[in-house]
C-alpha positions in Angstrom: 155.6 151.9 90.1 154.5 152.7 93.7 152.6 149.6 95.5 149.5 151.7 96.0 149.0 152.4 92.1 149.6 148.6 91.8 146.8 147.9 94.4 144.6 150.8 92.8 144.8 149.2 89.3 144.2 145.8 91.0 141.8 146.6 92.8 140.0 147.9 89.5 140.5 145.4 87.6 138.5 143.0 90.3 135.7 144.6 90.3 135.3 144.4 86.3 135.6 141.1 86.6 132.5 140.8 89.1 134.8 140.6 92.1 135.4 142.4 95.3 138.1 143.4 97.0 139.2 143.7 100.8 142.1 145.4 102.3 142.8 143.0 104.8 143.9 144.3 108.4 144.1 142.0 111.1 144.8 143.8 114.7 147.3 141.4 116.3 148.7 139.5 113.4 151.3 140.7 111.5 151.7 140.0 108.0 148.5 139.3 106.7 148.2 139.7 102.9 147.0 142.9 101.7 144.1 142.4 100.3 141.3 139.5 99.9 139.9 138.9 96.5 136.3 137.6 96.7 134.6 136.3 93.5 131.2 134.1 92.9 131.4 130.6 93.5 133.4 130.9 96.7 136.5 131.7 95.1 138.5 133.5 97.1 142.4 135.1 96.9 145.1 136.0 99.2 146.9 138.4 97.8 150.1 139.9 99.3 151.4 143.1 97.0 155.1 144.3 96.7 157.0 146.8 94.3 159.0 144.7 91.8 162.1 144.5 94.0 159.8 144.2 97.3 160.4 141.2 99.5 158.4 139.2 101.8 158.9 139.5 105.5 159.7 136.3 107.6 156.3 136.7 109.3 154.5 137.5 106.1 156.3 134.3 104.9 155.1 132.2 107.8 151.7 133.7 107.2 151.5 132.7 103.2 152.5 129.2 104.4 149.7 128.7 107.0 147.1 130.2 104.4 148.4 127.4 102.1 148.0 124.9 104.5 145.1 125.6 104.9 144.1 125.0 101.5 144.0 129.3 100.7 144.8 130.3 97.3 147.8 133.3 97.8 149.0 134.8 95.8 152.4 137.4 95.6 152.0 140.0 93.1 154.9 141.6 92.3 155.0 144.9 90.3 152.6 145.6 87.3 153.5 142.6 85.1 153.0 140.1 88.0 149.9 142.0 88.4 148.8 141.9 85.0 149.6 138.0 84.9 147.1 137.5 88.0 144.4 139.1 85.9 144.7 137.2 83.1 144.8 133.7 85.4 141.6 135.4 87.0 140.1 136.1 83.8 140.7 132.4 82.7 139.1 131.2 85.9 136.1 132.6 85.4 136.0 132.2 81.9 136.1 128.2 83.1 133.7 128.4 85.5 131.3 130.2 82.9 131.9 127.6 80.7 130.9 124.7 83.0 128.1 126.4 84.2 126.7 126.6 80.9 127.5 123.1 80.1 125.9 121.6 83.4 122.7 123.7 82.5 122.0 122.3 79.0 122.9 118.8 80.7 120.1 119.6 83.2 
């Protein structure tokens, strides 16, 4: 499967689950993840995207580790099941978050 049909279905897939999504260019800085995942609460994903055999760069790799320092969630997505496997920890996220909302509003 074709990185663009990965980032298509992605990309999707966001946006059912309230999200929105950024293709991330950055004039200057190479190796800036793909695309930026924004959903309520602040929560926010790096997400670099590759073909199953895809590789990262070594600046792409220096840029993932700066992110992290920084305290960034990234995330590499490789191929459809790695893509797939995102959603689902996505899905759980905001299942959570749902969850404690609710609970923090009856304790109110």
């Amino acid at each position: 499967m074709l990185e663009k049909d990965i980032e298509a279905w992605l990309n999707k897939k966001v946006k059912d689950l309230g999200g929105i999504s950024y293709k991330f260019v950055s004039p200057n800085n190479p190796g800036v993840p793909d695309r930026i995942y924004i959903f309520p609460e602040g929560r926010i994903y790096f997400v670099e995207l590759k073909t199953e055999i895809g590789r990262l760069s070594n600046i792409q790799k220096w840029q993932r580790q700066r992110l992290r320092d920084m305290g960034c969630r990234f995330h590499l997505v490789k191929g459809m099941s790695q893509a797939k496997e995102f959603i689902k920890e996505l899905e759980s996220e905001i299942h959570t978050a749902r969850v404690s909302e609710l609970c923090q509003t009856k304790i109110n």
